[in-house]
C-alpha positions in Angstrom: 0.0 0.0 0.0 1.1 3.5 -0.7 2.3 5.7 2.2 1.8 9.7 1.6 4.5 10.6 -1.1 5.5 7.6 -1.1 4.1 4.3 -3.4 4.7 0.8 -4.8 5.7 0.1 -7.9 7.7 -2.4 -10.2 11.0 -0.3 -11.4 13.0 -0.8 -14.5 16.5 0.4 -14.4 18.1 0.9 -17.5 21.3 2.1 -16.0 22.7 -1.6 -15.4 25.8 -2.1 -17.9 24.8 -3.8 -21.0 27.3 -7.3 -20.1 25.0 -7.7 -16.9 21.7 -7.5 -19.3 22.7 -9.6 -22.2 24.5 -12.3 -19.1 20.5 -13.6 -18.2 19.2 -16.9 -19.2 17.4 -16.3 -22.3 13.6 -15.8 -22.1 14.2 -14.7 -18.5 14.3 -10.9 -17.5 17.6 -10.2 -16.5 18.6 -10.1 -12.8 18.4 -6.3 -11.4 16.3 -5.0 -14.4 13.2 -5.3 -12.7 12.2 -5.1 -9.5 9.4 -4.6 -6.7 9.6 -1.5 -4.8 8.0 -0.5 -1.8 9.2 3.1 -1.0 9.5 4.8 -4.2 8.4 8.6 -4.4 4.6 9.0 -5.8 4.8 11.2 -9.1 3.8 14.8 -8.3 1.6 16.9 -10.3 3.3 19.2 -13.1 3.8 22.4 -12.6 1.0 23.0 -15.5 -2.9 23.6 -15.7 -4.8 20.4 -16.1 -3.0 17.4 -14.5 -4.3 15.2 -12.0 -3.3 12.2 -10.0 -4.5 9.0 -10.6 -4.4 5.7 -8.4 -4.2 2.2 -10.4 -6.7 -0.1 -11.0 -5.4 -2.4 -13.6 -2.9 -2.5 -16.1 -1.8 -4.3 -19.3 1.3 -5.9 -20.3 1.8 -4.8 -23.8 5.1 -6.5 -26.3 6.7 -3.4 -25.6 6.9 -3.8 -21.9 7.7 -7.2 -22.9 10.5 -5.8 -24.7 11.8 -3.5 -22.5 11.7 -6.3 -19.7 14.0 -8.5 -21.8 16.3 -6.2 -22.9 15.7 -6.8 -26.2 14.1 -3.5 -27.8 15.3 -2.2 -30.8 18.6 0.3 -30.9 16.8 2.9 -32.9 14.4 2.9 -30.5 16.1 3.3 -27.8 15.9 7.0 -28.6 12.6 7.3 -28.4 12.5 5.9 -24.7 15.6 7.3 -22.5 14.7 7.6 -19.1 17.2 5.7 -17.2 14.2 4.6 -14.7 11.1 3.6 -16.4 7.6 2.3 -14.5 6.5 0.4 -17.1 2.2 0.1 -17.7 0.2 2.3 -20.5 -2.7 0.2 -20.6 -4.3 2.1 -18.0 -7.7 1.9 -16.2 -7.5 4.0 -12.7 -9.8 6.5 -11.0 -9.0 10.1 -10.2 -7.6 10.3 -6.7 -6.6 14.5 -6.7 -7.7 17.3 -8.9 -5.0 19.7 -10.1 -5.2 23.1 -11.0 -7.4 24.3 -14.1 -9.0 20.3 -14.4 -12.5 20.7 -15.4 -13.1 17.5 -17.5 -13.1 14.5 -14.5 -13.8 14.8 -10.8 -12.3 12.9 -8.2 -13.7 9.4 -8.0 -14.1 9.3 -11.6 -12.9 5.7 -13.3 -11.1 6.5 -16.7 -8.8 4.9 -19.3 -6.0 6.7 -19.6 -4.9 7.9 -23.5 -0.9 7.4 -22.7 0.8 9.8 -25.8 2.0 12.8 -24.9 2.3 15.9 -27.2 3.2 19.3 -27.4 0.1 20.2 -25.6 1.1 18.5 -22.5 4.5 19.3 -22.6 3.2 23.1 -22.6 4.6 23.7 -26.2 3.3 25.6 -29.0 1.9 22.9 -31.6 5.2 21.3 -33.5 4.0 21.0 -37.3 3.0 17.6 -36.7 1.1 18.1 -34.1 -0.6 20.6 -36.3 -1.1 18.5 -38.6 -3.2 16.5 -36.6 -0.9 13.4 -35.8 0.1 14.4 -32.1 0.6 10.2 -31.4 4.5 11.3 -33.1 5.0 14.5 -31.4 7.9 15.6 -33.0 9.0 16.7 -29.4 8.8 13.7 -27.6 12.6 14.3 -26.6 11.7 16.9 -24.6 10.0 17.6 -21.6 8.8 20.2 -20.9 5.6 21.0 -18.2 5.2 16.9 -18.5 8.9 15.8 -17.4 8.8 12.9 -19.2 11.2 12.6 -21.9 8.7 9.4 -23.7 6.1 9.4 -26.9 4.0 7.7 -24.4 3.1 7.1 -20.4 4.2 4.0 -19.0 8.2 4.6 -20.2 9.6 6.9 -17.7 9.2 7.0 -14.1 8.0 10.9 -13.8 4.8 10.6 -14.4 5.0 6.5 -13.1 3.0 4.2 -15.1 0.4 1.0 -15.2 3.1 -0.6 -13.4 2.8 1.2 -10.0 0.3 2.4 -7.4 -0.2 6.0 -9.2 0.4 7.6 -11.8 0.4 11.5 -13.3 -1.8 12.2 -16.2 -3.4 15.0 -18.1 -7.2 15.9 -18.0 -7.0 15.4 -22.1 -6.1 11.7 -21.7 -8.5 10.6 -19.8 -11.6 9.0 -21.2 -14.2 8.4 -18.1 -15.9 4.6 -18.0 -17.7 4.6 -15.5 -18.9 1.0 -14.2 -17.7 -0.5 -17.4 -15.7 -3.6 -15.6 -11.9 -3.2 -15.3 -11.5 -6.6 -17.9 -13.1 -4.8 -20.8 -12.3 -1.3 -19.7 -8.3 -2.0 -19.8 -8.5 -2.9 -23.9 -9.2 0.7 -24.6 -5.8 1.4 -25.1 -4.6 -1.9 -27.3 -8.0 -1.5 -29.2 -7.3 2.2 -29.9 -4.1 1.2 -31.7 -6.2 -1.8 -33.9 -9.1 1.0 -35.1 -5.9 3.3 -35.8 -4.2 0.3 -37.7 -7.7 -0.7 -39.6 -8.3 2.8 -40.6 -4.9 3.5 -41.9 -6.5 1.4 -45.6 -8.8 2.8 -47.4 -11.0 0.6 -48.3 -10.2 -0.4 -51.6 -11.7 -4.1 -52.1 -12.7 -6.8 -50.2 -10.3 -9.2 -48.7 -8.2 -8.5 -46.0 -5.6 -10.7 -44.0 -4.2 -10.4 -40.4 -1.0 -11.6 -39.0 -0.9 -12.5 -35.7 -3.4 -13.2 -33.4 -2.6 -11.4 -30.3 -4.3 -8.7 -28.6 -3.4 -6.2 -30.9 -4.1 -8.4 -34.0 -7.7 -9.6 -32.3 -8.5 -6.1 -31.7 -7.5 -5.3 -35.2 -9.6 -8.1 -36.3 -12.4 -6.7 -34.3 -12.0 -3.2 -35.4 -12.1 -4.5 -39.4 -14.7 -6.4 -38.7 -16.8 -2.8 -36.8 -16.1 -0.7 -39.8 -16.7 -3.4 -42.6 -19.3 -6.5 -41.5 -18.8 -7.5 -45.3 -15.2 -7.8 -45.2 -13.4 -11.3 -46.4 -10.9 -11.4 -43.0 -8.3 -14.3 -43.1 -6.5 -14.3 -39.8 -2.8 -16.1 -39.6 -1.3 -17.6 -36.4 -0.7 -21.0 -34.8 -2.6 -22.6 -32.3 -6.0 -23.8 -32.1 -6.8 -21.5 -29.3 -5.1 -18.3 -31.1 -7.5 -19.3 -33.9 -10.7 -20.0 -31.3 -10.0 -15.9 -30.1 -9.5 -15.1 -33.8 -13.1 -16.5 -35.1 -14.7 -14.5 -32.1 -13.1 -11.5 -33.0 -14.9 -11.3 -36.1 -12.1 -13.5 -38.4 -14.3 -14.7 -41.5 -11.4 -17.8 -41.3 -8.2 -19.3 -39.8 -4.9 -20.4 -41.5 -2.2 -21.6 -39.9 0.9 -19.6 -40.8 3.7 -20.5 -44.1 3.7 -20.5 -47.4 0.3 -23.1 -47.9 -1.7 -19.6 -47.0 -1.1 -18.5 -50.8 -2.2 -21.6 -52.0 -5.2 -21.4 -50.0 -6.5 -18.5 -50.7 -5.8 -19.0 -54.3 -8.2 -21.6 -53.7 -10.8 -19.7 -51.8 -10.5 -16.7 -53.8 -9.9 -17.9 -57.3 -6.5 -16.4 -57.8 -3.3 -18.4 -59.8 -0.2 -19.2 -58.1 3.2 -18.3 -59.1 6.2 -20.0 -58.0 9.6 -17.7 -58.4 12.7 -20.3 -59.3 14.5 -19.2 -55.7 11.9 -17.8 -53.6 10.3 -21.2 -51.0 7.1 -18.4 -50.9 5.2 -18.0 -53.6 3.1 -14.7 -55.2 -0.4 -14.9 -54.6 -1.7 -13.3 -57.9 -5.1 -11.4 -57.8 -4.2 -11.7 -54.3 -5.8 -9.5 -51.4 -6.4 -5.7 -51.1 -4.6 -5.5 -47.0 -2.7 -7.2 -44.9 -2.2 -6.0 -41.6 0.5 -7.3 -40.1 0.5 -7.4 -36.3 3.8 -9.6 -35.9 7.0 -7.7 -37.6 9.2 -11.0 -38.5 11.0 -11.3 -41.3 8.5 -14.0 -42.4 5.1 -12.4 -41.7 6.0 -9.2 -43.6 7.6 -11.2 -47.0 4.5 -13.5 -46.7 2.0 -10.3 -46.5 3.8 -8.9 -49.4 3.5 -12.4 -51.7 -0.1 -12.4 -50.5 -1.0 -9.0 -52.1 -2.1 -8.1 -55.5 -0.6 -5.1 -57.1 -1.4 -1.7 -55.6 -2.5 -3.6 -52.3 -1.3 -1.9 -48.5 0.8 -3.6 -46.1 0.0 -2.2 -43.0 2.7 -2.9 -40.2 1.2 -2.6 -37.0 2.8 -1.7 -33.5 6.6 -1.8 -33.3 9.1 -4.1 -34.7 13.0 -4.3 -34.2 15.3 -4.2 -37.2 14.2 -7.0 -39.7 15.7 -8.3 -42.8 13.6 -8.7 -45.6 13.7 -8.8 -49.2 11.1 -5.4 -50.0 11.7 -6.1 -53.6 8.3 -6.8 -54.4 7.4 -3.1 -52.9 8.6 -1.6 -56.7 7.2 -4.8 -58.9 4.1 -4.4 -58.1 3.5 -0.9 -56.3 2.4 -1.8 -52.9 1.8 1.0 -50.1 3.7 0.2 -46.8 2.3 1.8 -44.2 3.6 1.8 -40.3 1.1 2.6 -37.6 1.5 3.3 -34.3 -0.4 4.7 -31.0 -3.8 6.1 -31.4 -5.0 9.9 -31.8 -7.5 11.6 -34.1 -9.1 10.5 -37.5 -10.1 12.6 -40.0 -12.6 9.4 -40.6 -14.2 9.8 -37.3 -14.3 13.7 -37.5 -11.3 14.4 -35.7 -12.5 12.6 -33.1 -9.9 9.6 -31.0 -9.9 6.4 -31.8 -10.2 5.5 -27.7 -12.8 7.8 -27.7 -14.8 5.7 -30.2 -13.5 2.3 -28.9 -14.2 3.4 -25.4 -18.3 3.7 -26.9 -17.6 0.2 -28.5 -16.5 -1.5 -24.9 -19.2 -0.2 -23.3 -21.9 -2.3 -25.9 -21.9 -5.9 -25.2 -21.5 -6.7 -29.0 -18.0 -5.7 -29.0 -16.6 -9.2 -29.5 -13.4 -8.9 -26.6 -15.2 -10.1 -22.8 -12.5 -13.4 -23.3 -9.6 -11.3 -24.3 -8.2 -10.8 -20.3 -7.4 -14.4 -19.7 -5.1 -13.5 -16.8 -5.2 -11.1 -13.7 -2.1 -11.0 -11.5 -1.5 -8.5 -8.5 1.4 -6.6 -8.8 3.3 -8.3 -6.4 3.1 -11.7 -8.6 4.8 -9.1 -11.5 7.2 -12.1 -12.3 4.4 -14.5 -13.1 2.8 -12.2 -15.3 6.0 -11.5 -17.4 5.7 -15.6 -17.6 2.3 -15.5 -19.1 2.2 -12.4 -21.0 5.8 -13.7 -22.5 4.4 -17.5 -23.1 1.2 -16.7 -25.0 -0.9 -18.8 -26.6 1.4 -22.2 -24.8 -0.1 -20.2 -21.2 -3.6 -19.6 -23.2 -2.6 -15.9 -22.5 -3.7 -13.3 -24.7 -3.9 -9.8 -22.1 -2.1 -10.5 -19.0 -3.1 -7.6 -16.6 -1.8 -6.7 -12.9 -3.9 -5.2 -10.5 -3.2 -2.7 -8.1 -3.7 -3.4 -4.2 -6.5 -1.1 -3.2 -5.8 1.1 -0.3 
């Protein structure tokens, strides 16, 4: 339990060399990167209009926490993320402990999802061009900052503001979405399923066959979003497992294929399209293949089998974040395929400027929204090491959303 000023919270410290890191068992987190803490100091409210302090209720564990907690993120992005201490957590459902100055949107008691990017406007910086452009989710400032001190894209990377991860947490009045009675197990999604309506409305619609990669959260709550926005859609979901595959069909998947190079051939089959075997390639080019894929993996074999699977002028859509991959992007001239990266959530001009968690945050809240199995595990924070396990295991633990909830005062 959290003592005044003072709270609980799992820590990641990035300062330990890298020999000590890259020394751990493999598929362990190394020794000292994370640990339990009992007495660290509670984040204080910014010196800024608007900010209020939250208290935890539950929180994901997302593949970049995963990531972080490995040691295994990518280089590049290491940039993007350099706070030396990190409370990990941006899948965020809380209620609204103090009021700062200014707030006027929530009240104290208030249950909310918390919208973890952080832009100019909560650093307390005049609009950088992106931002004005309407795509604040890559804040060209995220280096800095400013009013917020966090120097993240997003909450849950840096321990200023703490994240999911810890008792309480700092946020701004324009993150937070309220939710009412909605329970914690649906409410948490908002933030994963923010980033699949942002994935599925990054195509438009051109056609009607579409294919996802992966069926994890983020690729079952693409699924879901596809199947919102388009009920007529052809959706072909790839991943292994029977019970990957059992989430997939409730999510809205029109089928199932288990992933390699027998997809093209199958939905040559299905579809009615001709096969075409290159001399060296072992994948071959699915011709009059499909309009999307969405590829909710990043391996070097999920994105060169989404781009065999397209037909010419088709979108590969690479969702989340990925490290460095090798891959053979050839096929990216031949046949003039759109690549588009996607990442966080913010406003569409398709929803009138309006947030994709706002509208998924509607969407939880009606019992149609296909996701009530998605949360198969709920760990309390102290059992932090267990839920790495699961969240890290998958579909062998029958995990999808691995959560940890907060101890209640």
């Amino acid at each position: 339990m959290s003592r005044r000023g003072m709270m609980r919270a799992v820590l990641a410290d990035l300062s330990i060399p890298r020999y000590v890191l890259t020394a751990a068992t493999r598929g362990r987190v190394p020794v000292g990167l994370l640990s339990l803490r009992d007495n660290l100091p509670a984040p204080t409210l910014p010196d800024a209009p608007g900010w209020v302090l939250l208290r935890t209720e539950l929180a994901g564990i997302c593949g970049s926490d995963l990531a972080v907690a490995h040691a295994k993120s990518s280089p590049v992005l290491s940039a993007f993320y350099s706070a030396r201490r990190q409370i990990l957590g941006h899948e965020i459902v809380a209620v609204v402990q103090e009021i700062g100055p200014g707030v006027t949107a929530v009240e104290a008691g208030d249950r909310v999802v918390v919208d973890p990017v952080l832009s100019c406007v909560h650093r307390g910086f005049a609009p950088c061009r992106t931002c004005r452009d309407g795509f604040p989710y890559v804040c060209e400032r995220f280096d800095q900052p400013g009013a917020a001190r966090c120097q993240s894209p997003t909450q849950g990377f840096d321990a200023a503001l703490g994240g999911g991860w810890g008792e309480l947490i700092a946020a701004h009045e324009t993150q937070l979405h309220r939710v009412g009675a909605m329970p914690a197990r649906r409410a948490v999604l908002a933030e994963p399923a923010s980033i699949g309506l942002h994935a599925a409305l990054r195509w438009p619609r051109r056609g009607d066959r579409a294919v996802v990669i992966g069926p994890g959260t983020i690729g079952l709550l693409t699924t879901a979003a596809l199947r919102r926005l388009h009920p007529d859609l052809d959706i072909t979901v790839v991943g292994p497992g029977a019970f990957s595959q059992e989430m997939a069909v409730r999510a809205g998947a029109t089928r199932t294929m288990d992933p390699g190079p027998q997809v093209v051939e199958a939905l040559a089959g299905l579809h009615g399209g001709r096969v075409i075997r290159p001399r060296i390639s072992r994948i071959p080019i699915l011709e009059q293949g499909v309009d999307v894929v969405l590829d909710c993996v990043g391996l070097p074999g999920t994105i060169d089998l989404g781009l065999h699977l397209l037909r010419p002028t088709g979108m590969l859509v690479l969702v989340g974040g990925a490290g460095r991959q090798r891959v053979d992007w050839s096929l990216v001239w031949n046949r003039q395929l759109t690549v588009q990266g996607t990442v966080n959530s913010g406003p569409e001009p398709a929803l009138d400027g309006r947030t994709t968690m706002s509208r998924v945050v509607e969407w939880l809240a009606d019992p149609s929204y296909p996701v009530d199995d998605l949360v198969t595990h709920v760990f309390p924070l102290d059992r932090w090491r267990a839920a790495l396990s699961a969240a890290a295991a998958g579909p062998r633990a029958r995990a999808i959303k691995v959560t940890l909830r907060s101890p209640r005062e």
